[in-house]
C-alpha positions, 0 to 999 in steps of 0.5 A: 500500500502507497500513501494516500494522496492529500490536498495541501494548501499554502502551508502545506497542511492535509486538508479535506475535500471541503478545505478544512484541515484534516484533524487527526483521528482519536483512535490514532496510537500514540506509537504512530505519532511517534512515526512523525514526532520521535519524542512525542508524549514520552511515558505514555505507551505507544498502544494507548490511543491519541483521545485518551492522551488528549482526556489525560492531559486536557491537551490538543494534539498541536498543544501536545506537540509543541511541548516537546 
């Protein structure tokens, strides 16, 4: 399997077919962020998945990743 093709706009970000940006998905794991983000969320386990980690810390995925 190829990667699935994404609409970017001017900053390059994946956005929906209407133009929004795609939000991340809440069942997504934490250890595929780390695919992206290698220091993301560390003592968290990488089966434990992004809407729990999001309910844990009251943080947003981008809060998330800024703090690392």
């Amino acid at each position: 399997m190829g990667k699935k093709h994404c609409d970017t706009g001017l900053d390059n970000r994946c956005r929906d077919r209407d133009g929004e940006i795609r939000q991340k998905r809440g069942d997504t794991r934490i250890g595929t962020l780390r695919e992206t983000y290698p220091d993301f969320a560390p003592g968290a386990r990488s089966d434990m998945r992004l809407d729990t980690l999001r309910d844990r810390t009251g943080k947003s995925l981008t809060e998330l990743v800024k703090k690392r």
